[in-house]
Short mmCIF file of the C-alpha atoms (twelve columns), coordinates in Angstrom:
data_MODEL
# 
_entry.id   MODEL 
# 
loop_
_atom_site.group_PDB 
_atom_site.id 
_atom_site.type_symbol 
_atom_site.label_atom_id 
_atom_site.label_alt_id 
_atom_site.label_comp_id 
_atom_site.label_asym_id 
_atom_site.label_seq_id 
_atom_site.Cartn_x 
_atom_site.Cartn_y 
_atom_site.Cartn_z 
_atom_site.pdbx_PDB_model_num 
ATOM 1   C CA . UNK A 1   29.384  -32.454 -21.508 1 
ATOM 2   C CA . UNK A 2   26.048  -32.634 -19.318 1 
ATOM 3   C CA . UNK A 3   24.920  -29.861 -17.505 1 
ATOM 4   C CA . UNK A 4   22.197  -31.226 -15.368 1 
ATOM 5   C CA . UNK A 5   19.024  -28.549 -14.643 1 
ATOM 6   C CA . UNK A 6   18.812  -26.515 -11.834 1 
ATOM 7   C CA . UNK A 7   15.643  -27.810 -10.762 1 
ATOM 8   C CA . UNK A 8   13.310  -31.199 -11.755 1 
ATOM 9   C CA . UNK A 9   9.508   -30.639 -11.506 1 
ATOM 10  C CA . UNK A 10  6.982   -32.663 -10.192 1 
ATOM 11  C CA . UNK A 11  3.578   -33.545 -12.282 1 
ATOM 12  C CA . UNK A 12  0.103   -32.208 -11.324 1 
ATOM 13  C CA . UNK A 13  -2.147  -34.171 -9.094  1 
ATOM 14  C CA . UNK A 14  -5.753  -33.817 -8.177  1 
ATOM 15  C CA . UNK A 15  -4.117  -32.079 -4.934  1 
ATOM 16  C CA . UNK A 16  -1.136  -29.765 -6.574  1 
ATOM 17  C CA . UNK A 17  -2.228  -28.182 -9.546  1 
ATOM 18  C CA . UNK A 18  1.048   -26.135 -10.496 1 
ATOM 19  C CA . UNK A 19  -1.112  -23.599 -12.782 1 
ATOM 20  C CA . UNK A 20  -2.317  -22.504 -9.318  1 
ATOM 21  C CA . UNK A 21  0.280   -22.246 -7.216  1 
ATOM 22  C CA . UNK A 22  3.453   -19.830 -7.146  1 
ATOM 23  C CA . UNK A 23  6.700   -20.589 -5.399  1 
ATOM 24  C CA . UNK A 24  7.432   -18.265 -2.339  1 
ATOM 25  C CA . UNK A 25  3.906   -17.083 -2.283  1 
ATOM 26  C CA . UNK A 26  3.160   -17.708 1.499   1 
ATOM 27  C CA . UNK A 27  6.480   -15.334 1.995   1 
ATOM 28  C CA . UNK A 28  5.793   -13.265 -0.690  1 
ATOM 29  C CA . UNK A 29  2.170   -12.184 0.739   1 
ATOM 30  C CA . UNK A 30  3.676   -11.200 4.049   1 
ATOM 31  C CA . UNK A 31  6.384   -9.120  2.592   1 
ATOM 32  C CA . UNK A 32  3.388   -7.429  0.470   1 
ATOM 33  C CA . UNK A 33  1.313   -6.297  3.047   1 
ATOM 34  C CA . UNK A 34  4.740   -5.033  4.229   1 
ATOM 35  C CA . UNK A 35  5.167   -2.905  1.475   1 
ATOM 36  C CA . UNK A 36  8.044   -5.076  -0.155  1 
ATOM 37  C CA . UNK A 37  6.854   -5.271  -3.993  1 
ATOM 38  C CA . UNK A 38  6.267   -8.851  -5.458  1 
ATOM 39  C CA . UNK A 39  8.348   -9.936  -8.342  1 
ATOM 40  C CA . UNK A 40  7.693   -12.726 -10.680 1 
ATOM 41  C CA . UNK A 41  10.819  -14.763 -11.487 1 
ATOM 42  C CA . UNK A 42  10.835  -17.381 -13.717 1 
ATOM 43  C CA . UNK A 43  12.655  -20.236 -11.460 1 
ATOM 44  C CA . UNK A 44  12.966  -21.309 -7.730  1 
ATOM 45  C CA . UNK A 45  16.707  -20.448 -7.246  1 
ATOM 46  C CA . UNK A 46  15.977  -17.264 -8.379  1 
ATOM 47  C CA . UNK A 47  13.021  -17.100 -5.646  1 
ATOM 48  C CA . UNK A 48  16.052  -18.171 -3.453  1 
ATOM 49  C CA . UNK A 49  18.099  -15.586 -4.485  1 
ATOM 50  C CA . UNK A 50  15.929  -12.776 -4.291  1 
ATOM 51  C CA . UNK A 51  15.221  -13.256 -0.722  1 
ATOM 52  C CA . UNK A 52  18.756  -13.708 0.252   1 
ATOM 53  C CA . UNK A 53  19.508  -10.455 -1.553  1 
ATOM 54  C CA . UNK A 54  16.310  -8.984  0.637   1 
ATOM 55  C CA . UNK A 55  13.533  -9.177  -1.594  1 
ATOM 56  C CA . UNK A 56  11.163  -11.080 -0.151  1 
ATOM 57  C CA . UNK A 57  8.262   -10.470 -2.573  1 
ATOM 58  C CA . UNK A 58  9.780   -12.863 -5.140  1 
ATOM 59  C CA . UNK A 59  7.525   -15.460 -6.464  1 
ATOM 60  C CA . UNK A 60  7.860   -17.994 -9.427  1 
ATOM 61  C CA . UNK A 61  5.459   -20.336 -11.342 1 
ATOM 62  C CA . UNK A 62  5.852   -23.600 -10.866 1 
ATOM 63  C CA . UNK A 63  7.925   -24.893 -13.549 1 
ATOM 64  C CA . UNK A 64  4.910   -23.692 -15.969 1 
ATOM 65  C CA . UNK A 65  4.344   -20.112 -18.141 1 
ATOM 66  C CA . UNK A 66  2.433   -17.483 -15.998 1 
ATOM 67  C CA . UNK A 67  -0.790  -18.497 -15.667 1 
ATOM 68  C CA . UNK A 68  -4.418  -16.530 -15.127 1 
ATOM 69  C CA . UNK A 69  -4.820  -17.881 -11.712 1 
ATOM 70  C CA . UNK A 70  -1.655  -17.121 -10.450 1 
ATOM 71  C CA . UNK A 71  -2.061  -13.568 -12.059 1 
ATOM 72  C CA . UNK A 72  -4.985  -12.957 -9.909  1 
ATOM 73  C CA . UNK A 73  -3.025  -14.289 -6.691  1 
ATOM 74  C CA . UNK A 74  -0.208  -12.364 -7.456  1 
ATOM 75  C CA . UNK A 75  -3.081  -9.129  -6.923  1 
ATOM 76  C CA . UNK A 76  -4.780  -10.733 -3.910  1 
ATOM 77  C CA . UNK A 77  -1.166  -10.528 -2.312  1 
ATOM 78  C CA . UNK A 78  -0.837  -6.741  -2.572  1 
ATOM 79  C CA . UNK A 79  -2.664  -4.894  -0.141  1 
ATOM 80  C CA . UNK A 80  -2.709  -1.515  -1.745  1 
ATOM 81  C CA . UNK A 81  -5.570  -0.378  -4.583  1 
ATOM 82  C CA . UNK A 82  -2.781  -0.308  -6.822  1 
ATOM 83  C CA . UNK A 83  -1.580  -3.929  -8.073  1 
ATOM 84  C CA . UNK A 84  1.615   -4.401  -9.951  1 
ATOM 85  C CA . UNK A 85  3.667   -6.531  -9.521  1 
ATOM 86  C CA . UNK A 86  6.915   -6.570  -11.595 1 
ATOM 87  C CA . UNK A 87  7.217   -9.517  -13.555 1 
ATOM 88  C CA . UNK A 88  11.546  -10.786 -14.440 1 
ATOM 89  C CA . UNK A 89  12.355  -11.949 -17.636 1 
ATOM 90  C CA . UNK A 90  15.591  -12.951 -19.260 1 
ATOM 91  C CA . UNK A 91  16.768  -10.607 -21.821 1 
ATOM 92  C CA . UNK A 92  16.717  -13.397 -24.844 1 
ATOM 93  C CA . UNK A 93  14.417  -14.301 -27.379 1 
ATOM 94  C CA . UNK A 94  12.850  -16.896 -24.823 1 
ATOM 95  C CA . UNK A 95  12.008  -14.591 -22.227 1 
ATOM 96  C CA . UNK A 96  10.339  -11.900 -24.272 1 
ATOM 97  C CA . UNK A 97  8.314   -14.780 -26.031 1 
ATOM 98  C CA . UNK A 98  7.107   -15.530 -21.828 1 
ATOM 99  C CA . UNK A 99  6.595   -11.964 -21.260 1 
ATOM 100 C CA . UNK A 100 4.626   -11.716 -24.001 1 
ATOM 101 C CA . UNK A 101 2.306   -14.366 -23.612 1 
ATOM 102 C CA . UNK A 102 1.886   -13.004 -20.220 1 
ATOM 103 C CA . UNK A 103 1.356   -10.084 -21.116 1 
ATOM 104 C CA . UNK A 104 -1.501  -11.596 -23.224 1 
ATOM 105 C CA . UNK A 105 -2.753  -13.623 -20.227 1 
ATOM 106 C CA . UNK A 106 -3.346  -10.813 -18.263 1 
ATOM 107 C CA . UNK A 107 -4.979  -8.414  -20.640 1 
ATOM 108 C CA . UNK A 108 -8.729  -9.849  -20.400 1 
ATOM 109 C CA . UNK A 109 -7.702  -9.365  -16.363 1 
ATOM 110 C CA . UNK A 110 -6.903  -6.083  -16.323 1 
ATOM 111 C CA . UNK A 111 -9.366  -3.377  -13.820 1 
ATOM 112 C CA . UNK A 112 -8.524  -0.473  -12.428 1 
ATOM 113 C CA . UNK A 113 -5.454  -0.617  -10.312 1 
ATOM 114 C CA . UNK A 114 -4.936  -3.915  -11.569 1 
ATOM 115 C CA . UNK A 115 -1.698  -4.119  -13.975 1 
ATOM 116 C CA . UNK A 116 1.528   -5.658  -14.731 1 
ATOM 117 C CA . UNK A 117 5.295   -3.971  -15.151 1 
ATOM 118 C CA . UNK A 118 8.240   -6.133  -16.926 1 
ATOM 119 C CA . UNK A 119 11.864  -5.968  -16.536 1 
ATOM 120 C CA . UNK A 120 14.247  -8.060  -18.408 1 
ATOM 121 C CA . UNK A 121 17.716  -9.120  -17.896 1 
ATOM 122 C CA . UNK A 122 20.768  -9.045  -19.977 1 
ATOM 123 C CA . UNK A 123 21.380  -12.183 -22.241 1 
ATOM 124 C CA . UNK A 124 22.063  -15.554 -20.732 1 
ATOM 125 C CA . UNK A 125 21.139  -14.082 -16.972 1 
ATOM 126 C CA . UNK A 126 18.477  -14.701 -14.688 1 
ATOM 127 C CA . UNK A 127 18.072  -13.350 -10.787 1 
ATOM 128 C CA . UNK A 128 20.279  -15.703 -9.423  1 
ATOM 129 C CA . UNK A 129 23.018  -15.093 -11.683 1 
ATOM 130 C CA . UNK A 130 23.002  -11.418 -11.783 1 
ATOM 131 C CA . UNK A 131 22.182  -10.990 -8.432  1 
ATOM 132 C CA . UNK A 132 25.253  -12.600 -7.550  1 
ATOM 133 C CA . UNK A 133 27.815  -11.131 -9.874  1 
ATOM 134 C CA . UNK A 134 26.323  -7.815  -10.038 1 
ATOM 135 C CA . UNK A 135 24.556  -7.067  -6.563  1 
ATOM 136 C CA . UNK A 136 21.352  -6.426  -4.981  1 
ATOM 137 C CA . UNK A 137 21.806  -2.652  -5.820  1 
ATOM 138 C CA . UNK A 138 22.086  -3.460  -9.584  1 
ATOM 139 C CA . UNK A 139 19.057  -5.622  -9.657  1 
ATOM 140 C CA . UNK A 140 17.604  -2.914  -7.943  1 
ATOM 141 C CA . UNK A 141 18.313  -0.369  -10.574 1 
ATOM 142 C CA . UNK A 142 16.472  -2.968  -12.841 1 
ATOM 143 C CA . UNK A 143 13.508  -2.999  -10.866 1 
ATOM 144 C CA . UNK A 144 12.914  0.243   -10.835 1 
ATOM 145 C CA . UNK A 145 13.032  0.430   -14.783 1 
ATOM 146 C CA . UNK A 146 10.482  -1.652  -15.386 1 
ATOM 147 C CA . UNK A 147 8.401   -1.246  -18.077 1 
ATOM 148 C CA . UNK A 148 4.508   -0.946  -17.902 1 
ATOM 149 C CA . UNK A 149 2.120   -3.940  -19.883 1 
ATOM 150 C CA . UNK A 150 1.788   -0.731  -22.248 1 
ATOM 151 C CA . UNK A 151 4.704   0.373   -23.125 1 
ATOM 152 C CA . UNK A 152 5.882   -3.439  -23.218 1 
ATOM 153 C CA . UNK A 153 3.218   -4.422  -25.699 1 
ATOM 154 C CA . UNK A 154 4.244   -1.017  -28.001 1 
ATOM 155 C CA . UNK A 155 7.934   -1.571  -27.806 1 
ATOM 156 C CA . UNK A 156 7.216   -5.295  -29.117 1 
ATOM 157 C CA . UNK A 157 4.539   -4.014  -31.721 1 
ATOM 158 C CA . UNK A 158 7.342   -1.398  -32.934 1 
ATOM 159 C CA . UNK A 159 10.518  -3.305  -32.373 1 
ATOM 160 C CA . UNK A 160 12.087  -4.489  -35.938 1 
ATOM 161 C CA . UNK A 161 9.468   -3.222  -38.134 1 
ATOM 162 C CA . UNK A 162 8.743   -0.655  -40.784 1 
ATOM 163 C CA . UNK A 163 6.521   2.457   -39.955 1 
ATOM 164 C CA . UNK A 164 7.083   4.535   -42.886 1 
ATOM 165 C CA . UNK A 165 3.958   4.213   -45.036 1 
ATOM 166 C CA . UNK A 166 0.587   4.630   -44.079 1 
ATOM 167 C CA . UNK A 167 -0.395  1.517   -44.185 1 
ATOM 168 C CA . UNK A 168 2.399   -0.145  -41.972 1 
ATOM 169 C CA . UNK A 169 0.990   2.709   -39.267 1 
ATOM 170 C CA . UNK A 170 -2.635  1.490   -39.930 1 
ATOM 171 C CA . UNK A 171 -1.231  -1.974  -39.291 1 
ATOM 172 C CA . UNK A 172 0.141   -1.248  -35.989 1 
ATOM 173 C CA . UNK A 173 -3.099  0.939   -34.716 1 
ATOM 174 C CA . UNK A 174 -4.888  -2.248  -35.894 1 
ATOM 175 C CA . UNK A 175 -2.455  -4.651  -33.576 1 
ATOM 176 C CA . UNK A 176 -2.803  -2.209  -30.767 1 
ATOM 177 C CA . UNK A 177 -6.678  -2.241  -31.097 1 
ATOM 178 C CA . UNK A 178 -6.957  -6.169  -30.864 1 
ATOM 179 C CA . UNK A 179 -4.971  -5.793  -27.526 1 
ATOM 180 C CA . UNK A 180 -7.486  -2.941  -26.049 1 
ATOM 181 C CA . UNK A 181 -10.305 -5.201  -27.347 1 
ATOM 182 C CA . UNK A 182 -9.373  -8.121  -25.125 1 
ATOM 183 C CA . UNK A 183 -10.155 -5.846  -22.020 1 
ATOM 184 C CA . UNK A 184 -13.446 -5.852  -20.485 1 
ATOM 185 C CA . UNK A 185 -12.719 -3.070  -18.607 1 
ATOM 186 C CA . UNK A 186 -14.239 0.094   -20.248 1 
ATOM 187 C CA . UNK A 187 -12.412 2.564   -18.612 1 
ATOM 188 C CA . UNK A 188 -8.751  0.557   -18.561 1 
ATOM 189 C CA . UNK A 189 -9.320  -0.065  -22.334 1 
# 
């Protein structure tokens, strides 16, 4: 039984560079300086969704992870001093693996004001899907839960592992310290 994709993406040329580009973003920057906040989704249909469901800050990559560049367009979009857009995972092992190396792309980015929250879905959903069955007011409620990069980074560092002995501690504080270390900023680190 063949399900066929949602969506088919197109190869980079010396014109469209896809690790540059986000889907929605011409919307998505108007709706900024609006005061709507952007949202990363992971897929065009959920783009599609979002603003249907009157959220017209989403974005998504273009069929690629989260890159650098469109990290940094993802700020130039948001008027304010404070940048953060909220970045929306699924709940499953794939989407914390994208969050995470997101989270890892951004971290020799990060300045004052500059930052990143993360929300994730239950298993097996994604914006479209749960806006749909659920409601704007439920994705909503999600939104507004999102997590900061820093708790996001601790909750993975912590999540499954031992922290009883001394040395599992000193293991984490040494995780933790590689992640401030890949900030230039001083005072964000």
């Amino acid at each position: 039984d063949f399900t066929p994709p949602k969506y088919i993406n197109s190869i980079d040329t010396p014109l469209f560079h896809k690790g540059r580009m986000l889907y929605g973003a011409a919307h998505a920057n108007y709706a900024a300086r609006e005061g709507d906040p952007v949202i990363v989704t992971e897929g065009y249909m959920d783009v599609i969704a979002c603003w249907q469901a009157g959220l017209r800050g989403a974005v998504a990559p273009l069929g690629t992870a989260l890159t650098e560049d469109q990290i940094l367009e993802m700020w130039r979009m948001i008027p304010d001093d404070t940048k953060i857009p909220i970045l929306c995972f699924d709940g499953d092992n794939a989407g914390r693996r994208a969050a995470m190396r997101a989270a890892e792309r951004a971290l020799p980015l990060l300045k004052a004001g500059h930052s990143l929250k993360f929300m994730f879905l239950p298993d097996g959903e994604d914006p479209d899907t749960y806006i749909r069955q659920k409601g704007t007011n439920a994705f909503k409620v999600l939104l507004n839960q999102a997590e900061p990069l820093v708790e996001f980074l601790f909750q993975q560092e912590i999540q499954e592992r031992l922290l009883e002995t001394p040395e599992e501690r000193a293991g984490l504080n040494t995780r933790l310290e590689d992640y401030v270390k890949r900030i230039p900023d001083r005072d964000v680190q």
